[in-house]
N, C-alpha and C positions, 0 to 999 in steps of 0.2 A: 331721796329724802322722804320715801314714805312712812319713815317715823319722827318725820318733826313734827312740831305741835303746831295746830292750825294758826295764821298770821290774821285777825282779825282786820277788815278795811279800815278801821277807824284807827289802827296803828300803823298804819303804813303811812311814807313819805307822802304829804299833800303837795301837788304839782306847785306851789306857792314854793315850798321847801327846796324841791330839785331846780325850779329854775333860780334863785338867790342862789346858789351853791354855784352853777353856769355863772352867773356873772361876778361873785368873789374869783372864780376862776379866770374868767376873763380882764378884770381887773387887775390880779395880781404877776399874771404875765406881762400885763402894760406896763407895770411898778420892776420887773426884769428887765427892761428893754431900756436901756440907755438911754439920756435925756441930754439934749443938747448944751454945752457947755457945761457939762455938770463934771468936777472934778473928782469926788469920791459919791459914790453910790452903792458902796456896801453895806451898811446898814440899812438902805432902805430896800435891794436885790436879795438881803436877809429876810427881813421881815415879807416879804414879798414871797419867797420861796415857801415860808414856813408858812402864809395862810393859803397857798394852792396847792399844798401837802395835804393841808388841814383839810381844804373843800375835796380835794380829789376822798382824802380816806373816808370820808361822810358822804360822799355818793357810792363809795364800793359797799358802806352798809348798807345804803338805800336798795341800793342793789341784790345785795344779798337777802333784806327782805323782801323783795319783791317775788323773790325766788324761792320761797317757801309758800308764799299765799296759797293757802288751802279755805275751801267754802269748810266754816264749822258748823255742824248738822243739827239743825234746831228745828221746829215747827211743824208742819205738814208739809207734803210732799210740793205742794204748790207752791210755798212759800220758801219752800229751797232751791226751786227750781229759777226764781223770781232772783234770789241770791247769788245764785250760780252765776247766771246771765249779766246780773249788775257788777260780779266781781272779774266777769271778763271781759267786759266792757272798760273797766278801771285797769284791768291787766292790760289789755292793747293800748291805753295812752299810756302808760307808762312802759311798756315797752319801747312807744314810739318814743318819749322823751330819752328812754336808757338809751336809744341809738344816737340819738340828738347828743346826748352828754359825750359818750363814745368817741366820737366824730369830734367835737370839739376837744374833748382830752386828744385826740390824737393829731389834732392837728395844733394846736398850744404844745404838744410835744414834741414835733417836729420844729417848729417856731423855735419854741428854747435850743433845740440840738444847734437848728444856724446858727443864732446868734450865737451860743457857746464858741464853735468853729467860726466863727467871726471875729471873735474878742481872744481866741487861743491864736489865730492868724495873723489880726493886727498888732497881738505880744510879741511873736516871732518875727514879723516885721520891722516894729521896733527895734528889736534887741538885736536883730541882724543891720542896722543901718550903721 
């Protein structure tokens, strides 16, 4: 990427931003998971799907910006240097949150795979009785 165009810090995901994205995500795996006596739950398993699609594709751009952050060269050497430092500084907590996110897409994504094979096992169950 050392011809993309420098990612200013003041464009970048604010950690406000990336964690509401975690808990739309969180959220909308609860909204997947079966609810006690509930008879039909596809339209809300729908809706549910479609806004952890939505949170997941808006943290891969998060991501993707992150991953371009370049220091854009302005001022005296001091005050780039000063730049530099602040912007990697803002890079390791958002790395730390991109593993946090990570981690939790990948374990919401396990979570969904059981239940799927739960709810394909207890059809086959059924349909074999």
């Amino acid at each position: 990427m050392a011809g993309a165009a420098p990612v200013s810090a003041a464009a970048l995901p604010r950690q406000e931003d990336v964690l509401g994205l975690l808990d739309t995500i969180d959220q909308s795996v609860a909204n997947m998971l079966p609810q006690p006596n509930e008879t039909s739950a596809e339209g809300r398993v729908q809706d549910a799907s479609r806004s952890f699609a939505g949170a997941v594709k808006q943290l891969e751009s998060f991501l993707l910006q992150l991953q371009q952050v370049r220091p854009a060269p302005h001022g005296p050497l001091a005050a780039q240097e000063q730049e530099v430092a602040d912007l990697q500084s803002e890079l390791e907590e958002k790395e730390r949150l991109i593993a946090h996110a990570r981690a939790q897409i990948s374990h919401w994504q396990d979570t969904i795979g059981q239940q799927e094979q739960l709810q394909e096992n207890t059809l086959f169950a059924g349909l074999g009785s």
